[in-house]
N, C-alpha and C positions, 0 to 999 in steps of 0.2 A: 491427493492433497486434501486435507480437512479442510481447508474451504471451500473448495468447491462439492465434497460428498455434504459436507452441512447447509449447503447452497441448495443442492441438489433434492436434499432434504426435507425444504421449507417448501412453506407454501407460495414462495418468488420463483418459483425450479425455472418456468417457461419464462422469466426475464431474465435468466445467464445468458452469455456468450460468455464464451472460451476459444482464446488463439493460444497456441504452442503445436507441437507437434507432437507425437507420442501419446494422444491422449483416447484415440481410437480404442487400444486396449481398458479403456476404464470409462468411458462413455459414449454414450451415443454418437455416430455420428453425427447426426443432425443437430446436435446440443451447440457441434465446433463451429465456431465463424468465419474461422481461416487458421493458418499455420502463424502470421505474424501479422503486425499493422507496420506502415512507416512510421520510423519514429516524431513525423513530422504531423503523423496523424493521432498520436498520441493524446495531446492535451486537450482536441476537442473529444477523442472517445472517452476517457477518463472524468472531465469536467461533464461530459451530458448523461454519463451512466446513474443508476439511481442510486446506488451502492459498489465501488468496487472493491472488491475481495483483495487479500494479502495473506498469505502464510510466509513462513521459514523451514528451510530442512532446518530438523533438529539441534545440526551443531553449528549452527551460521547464529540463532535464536539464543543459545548459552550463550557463545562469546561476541556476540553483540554487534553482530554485521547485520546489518539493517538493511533490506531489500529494497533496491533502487526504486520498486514501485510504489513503496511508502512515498519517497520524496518528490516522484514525479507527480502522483496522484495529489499531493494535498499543496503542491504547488499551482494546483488548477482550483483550486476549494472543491474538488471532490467530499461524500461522504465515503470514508473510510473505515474499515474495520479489520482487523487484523489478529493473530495469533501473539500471544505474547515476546518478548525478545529481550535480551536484557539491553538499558539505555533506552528502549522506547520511549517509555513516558517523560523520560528526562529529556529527548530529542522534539516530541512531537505534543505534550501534553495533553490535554483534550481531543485535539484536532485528529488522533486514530483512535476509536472505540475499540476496543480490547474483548476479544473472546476466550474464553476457558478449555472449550472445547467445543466437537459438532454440537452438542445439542442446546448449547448455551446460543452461538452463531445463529440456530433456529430460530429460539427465542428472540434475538435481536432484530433479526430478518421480516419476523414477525410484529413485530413492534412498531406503531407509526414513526416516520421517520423523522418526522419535528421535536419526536420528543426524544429519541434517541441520538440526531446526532448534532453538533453544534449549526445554530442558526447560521443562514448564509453570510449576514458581515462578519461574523466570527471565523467561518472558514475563509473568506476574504483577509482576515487578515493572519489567519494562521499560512496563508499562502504566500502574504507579501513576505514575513517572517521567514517561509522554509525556504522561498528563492534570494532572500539578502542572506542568511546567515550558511545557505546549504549548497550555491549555485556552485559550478566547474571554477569560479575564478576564487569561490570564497574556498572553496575546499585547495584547490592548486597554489593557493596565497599559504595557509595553512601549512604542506608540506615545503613548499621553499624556506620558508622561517625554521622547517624543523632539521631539514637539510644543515641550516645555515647557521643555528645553533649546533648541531652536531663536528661541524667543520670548526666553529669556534674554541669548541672545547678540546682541540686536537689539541 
């Protein structure tokens, strides 16, 4: 995944953690911090990490499915950065820093992180933002209206 070989890359290497599984073949063991977290443990790893990382498979990133870890991450005011997608910046505007590729992410990683990523009331309120406009009941509100327009036009 190019965020984490660009992770790996910089001079932050030794503050990654990495949870998933499968990642034996392409890193150190010792790099992994487990196969998964609760989801319940989530918001405080996310919200205490210094930076956490985001990419896309390639055709998730064209047609503009936006990785759940974008919206769980910056609803904790995480500092975020991520791989390009299309609808990003429309969805998340400042609040995800955007990388080009590994060696751009380097540069980023490298970079102090007050001047690269938005001040904390700013991610405070890019977070109140992605949990009113992004949560399970606003997305689930969303599809019953669209249902229910679909059923109207029968």
């Amino acid at each position: 995944r190019p965020a984490v070989r660009g992770a790996l890359a910089s001079d932050r290497a030794d503050e990654l953690s990495v949870y998933g599984v499968g990642w034996e073949e392409f890193i150190e063991v010792d790099r992994i911090s487990g196969e998964f977290l609760d989801n319940d443990q989530l918001p405080a790893a996310y919200a205490g990490a210094g930076v956490v990382l985001n990419d896309h498979h390639p055709e998730m990133a064209a047609d503009g499915f936006l990785s759940n870890r974008l919206f769980d991450a910056v609803a904790t005011g995480a500092r975020v950065v991520s791989d390009s997608a299309a609808g990003l910046e429309h969805v998340f505007g400042d609040a995800v820093v955007v990388f080009t590729d590994e060696d751009h992410l380097v540069d980023i990683l490298r970079a102090p992180v007050d001047g690269t990523f938005l001040s904390h009331d700013r991610r405070v309120e890019a977070a109140a933002a992605i949990a009113t406009e992004h949560s399970f009941d606003a997305r689930a509100s969303v599809l019953i209206n669209s249902v229910r327009g679909l059923k109207g036009a029968r």
